[in-house]
Structure formats: C-alpha cells, structure tokens
MILUMDO-935822 format. One line per field, with one value per residue (C-alpha): residue number from 1; x, y, z; residue in one letter; chain. Coordinates in steps of 0.25 Angstrom, whole numbers. Layout:
// MILUMDO-935822
pos <- NUM|...
c1 <- X|...
c2 <- Y|...
c3 <- Z|...
code <- A|...
unit <- A|...
END
This chain:
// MILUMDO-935822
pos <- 1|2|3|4|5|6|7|8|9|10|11|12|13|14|15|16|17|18|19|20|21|22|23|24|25|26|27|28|29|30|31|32|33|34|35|36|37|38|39|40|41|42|43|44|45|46|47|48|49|50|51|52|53|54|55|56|57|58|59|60|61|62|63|64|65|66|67|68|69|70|71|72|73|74|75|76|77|78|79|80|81|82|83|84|85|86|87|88|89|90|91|92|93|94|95|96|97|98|99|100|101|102|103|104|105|106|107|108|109|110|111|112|113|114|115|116|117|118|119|120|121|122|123|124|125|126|127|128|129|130|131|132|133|134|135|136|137|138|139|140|141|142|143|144|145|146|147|148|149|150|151|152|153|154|155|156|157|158|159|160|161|162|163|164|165|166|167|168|169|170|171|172|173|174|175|176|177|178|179|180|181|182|183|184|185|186|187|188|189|190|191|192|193|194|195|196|197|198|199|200|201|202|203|204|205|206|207|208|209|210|211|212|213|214|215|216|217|218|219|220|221|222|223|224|225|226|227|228|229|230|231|232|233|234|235|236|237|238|239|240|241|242|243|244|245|246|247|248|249|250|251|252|253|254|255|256|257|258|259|260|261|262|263|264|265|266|267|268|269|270|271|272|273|274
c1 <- -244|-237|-226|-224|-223|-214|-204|-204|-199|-191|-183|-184|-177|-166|-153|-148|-137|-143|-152|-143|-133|-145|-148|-134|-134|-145|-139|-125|-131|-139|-128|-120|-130|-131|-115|-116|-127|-119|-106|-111|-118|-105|-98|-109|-108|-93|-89|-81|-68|-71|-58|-56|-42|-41|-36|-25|-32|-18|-17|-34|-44|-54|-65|-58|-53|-68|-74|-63|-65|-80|-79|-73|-81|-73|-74|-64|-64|-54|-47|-37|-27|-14|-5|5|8|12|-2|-16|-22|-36|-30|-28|-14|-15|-27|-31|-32|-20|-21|-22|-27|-41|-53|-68|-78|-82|-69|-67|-51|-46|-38|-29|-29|-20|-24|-28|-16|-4|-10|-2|-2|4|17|16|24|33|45|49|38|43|47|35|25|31|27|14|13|19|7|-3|0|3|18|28|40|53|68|71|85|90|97|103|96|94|78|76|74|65|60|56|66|63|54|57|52|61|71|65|61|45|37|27|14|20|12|17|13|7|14|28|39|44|58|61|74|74|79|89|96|109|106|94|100|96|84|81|76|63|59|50|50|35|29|24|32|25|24|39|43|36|41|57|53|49|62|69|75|73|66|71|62|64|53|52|51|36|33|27|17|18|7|15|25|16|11|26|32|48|53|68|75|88|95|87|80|88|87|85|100|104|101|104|102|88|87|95|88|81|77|65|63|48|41|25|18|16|1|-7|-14|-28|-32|-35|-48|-48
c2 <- 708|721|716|705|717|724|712|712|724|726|713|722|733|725|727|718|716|711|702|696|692|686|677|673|670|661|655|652|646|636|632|631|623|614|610|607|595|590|590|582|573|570|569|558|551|551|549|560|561|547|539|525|521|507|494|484|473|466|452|452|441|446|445|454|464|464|466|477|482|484|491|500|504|497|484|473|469|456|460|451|439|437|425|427|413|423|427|420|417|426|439|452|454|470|480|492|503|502|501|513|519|527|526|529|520|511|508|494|489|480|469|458|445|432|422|407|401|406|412|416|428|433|440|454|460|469|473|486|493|502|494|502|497|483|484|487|476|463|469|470|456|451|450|455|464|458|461|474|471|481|480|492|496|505|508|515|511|503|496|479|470|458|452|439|431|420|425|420|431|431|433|442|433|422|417|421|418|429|436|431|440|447|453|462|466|482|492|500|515|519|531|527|519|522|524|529|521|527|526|514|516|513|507|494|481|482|496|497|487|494|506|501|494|506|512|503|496|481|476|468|466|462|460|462|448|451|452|439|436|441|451|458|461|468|476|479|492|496|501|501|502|497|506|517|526|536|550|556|558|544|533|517|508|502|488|490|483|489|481|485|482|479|478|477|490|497|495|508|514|515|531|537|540|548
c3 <- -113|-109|-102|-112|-123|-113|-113|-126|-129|-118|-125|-138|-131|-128|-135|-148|-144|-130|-137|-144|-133|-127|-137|-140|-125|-126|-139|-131|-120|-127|-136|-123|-117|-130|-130|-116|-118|-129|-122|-111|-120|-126|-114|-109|-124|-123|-110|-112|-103|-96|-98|-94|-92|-99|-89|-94|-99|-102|-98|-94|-96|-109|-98|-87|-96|-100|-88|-83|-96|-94|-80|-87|-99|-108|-118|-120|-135|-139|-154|-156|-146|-146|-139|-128|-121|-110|-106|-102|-115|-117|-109|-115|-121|-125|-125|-134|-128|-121|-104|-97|-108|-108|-115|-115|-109|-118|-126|-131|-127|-137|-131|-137|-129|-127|-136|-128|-141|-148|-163|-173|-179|-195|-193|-198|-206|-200|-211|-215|-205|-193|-180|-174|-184|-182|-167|-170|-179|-170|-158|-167|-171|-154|-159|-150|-156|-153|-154|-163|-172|-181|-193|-201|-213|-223|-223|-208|-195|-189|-201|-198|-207|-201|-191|-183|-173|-166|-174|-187|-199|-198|-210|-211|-212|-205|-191|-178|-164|-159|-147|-155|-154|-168|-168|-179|-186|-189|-200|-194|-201|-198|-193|-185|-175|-162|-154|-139|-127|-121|-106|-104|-90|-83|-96|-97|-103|-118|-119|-115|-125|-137|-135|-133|-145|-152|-150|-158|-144|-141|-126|-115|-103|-90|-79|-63|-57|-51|-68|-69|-79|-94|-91|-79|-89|-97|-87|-82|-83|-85|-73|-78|-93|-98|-104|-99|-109|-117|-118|-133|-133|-130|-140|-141|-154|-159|-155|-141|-130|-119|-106|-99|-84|-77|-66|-64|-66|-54|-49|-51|-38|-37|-38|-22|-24|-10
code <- X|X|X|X|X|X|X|X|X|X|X|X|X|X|X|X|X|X|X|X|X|X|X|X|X|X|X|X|X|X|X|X|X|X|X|X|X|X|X|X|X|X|X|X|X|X|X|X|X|X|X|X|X|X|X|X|X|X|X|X|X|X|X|X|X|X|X|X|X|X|X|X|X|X|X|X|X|X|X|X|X|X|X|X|X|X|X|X|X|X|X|X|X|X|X|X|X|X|X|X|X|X|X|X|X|X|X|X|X|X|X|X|X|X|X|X|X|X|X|X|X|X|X|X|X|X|X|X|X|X|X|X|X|X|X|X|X|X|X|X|X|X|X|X|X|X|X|X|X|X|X|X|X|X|X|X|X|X|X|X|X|X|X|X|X|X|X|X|X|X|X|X|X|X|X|X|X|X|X|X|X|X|X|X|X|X|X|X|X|X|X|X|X|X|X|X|X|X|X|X|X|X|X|X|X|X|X|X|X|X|X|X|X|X|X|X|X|X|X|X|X|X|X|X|X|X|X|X|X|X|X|X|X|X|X|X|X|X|X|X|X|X|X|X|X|X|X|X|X|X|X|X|X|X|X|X|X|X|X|X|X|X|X|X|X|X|X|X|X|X|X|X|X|X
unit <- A|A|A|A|A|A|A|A|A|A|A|A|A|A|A|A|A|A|A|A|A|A|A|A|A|A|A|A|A|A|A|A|A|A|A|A|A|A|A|A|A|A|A|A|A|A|A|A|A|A|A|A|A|A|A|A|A|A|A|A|A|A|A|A|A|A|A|A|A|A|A|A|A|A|A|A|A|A|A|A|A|A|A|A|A|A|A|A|A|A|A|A|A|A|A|A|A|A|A|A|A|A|A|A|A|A|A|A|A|A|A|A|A|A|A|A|A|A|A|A|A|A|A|A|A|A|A|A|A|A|A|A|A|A|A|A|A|A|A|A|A|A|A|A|A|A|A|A|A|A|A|A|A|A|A|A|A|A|A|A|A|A|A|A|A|A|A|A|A|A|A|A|A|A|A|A|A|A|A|A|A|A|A|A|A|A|A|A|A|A|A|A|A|A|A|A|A|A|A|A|A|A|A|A|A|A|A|A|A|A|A|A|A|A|A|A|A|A|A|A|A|A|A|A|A|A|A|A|A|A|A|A|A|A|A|A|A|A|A|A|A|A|A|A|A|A|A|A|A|A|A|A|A|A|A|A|A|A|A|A|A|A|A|A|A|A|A|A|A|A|A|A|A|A
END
C-alpha cells in the first residue's frame, strides 16, 4: 500500500509539461498504429499497385480469348459484332481497353467480334461535324474512314460536306454493310491549307492510319510479302514513311497522300528472369 502511494506521488511530482508529452505520445502512436491497419486493409481490398498488362485479343476465338483472359484475372464480355469478309467469322475484331494497356485484376475487356454474315448497319450522319468526330462515328458504327477530298469553302476546315461510299452520296439513315468504306468530301479555308506529317514510325497498321488521318493527310499502304493474312496487317508496324515526316517548319497540303511501309511486328523477348 506504501509503495503503491509512493508511485503515485512520484507520478504527481512529475512535471506538466512531461505528462503531457507522454500522453500525446501515446495518442500518436495509436493513431499511427490505426492508419496503418487501414492502409493495408485498403491495399489488400484494392490490390493496390498490382497491374496487369492486357493481351491482344485481336483476331482470337471468344473461347481462347476467354480462357487467356481468366488466367489472368480478367473477363471477356461480347458488346456488339461487326462483318469483315476478311476475317474468321465469330473472332474478335477490336478490344476496349486497348492491348498493352493495364488494368486491375478483375477488369471486364469489351470486345467486338466478326459476325458469321454481312449485317447492315444505318449510315450516321456525318455532315458539318469535325473530321475527328467523323472518325469516331464510322468506328463506332464498324465503318471504315476512306479517301479525304477537299474542297474550298467558306465555313472552316475540316467540316464533313458530303460522305460517300463507292462513289455515291450516302444518306444519313440509309443501310450500309458494315466494315463498308466511307470517303468523305471536306471544308477547306483559304488560309488554312496545309497540315504537317507526323512520324508513324513503329506503330501499328490502324494506329498509323488514324493518326495520318487525323492530320488531314490520305493513306496508302504497302506490306512485306511475309504479311499474309488480314490479321498480320494489323498487327504490322511501319518501319519506313513516304514522304518522311515533317518538321514544324515544313508543311504540305491536306489531303496529300502518305504511303506507309510494313513489316510484322517484331516478336518480344521473354523477360531473363536470372
């Protein structure tokens, strides 16, 4: 009982200013220990930081893709078809997130495949939006973008005045096969002429072409012989440009034509786990 009184007032002797540092200690470490468990427990419910690098599905079987697709964490959900005579009917024409990209496990990937028969599909209505909208249209709807022809006007650049296929005017409603080639005819300022070509060099066959595209230029392409099939192309990369790009001094007219040389993409090496 005496020493128990003694310890007591030896911690009454203590200074304030002691005594409260102590408990403030105490405080910081429990609040310390606190954010810690929730930190973890959010790292575990989110997988934070595990990234997975999505495959290339392009060209796949539904049922591959799905089972690649599960080793890895990942779902295979089906969201629309499209008809390329070109391809295996029932394989997977594009992909959402794109390949390569990464993701947390347990994202679904949106894929597009080949349809088994030609469907049509409505012909949007492109006039007097941007070209760049209009590109964004035509894939939505599986139409590819065509020749780019300009014609001078008045109300800007770049605006859609008429959109063809086969060389006939196409009305917007009308039913179009889907993969079907659309050219469109373009607004064109005086004093908005000319546009630059931008180095496409090591990207792939589509992403080439849009961005060329999206520079006002028109596409010509031209494929090693050991390019094959339609999904080789794809996967192809330019290698060689023609004319080259231009630097930010140099400049040619929209609606000049670029041709794109390639070759299979190289294949990746395996990582040297040593």
């Amino acid at each position: 009982m005496a020493a128990a009184k003694k310890a007591t007032d030896k911690k009454k002797d203590r200074p304030f200013g002691l005594r409260v540092a102590f408990h403030l200690g105490i405080a910081a470490a429990i609040v310390a220990v606190v954010m810690l468990a929730v930190s973890l427990f959010l790292n575990l419910y989110t997988r934070h930081g595990e990234k997975i690098r999505v495959p290339d599905f392009f060209g796949m079987s539904v049922e591959s893709a799905s089972r690649v697709a599960q080793e890895l964490g990942m779902e295979i959900v089906v969201t629309d078809s499209v008809y390329n005579s070109r391809m295996e009917p029932g394989t997977i024409y594009s992909q959402t997130p794109k390949d390569s990209s990464f993701v947390k496990k347990g994202r679904h990937i949106s894929v597009v495949i080949n349809s088994t028969v030609p469907r049509k599909v409505v012909m949007p209505s492109l006039l007097d939006i941007s070209l760049r909208q209009a590109m964004a249209n035509l894939a939505f709807k599986g139409l590819n973008l065509g020749r780019l022809q300009y014609v001078a006007s008045s109300e800007g650049t770049n605006f859609v005045l008429e959109q063809r296929c086969r060389g006939r005017k196409v009305a917007p409603g009308q039913l179009v096969e889907s993969g079907a080639t659309i050219d469109l005819v373009l607004s064109l300022k005086s004093d908005d002429q000319t546009t630059h070509i931008p180095d496409v060099n090591g990207k792939r066959y589509r992403d080439a072409v849009n961005i060329l595209h999206d520079n006002s230029l028109n596409v010509s392409a031209r494929f090693d012989r050991s390019v094959q099939t339609y999904e080789d192309s794809l996967k192809a990369v330019v290698y060689k440009m023609r004319p080259e790009p231009t630097q930010n001094s140099d400049a040619v007219k929209r609606g000049e034509s670029v041709t794109i040389y390639l070759e299979p993409a190289p294949v990746a090496e395996a990582p040297d786990e040593s």
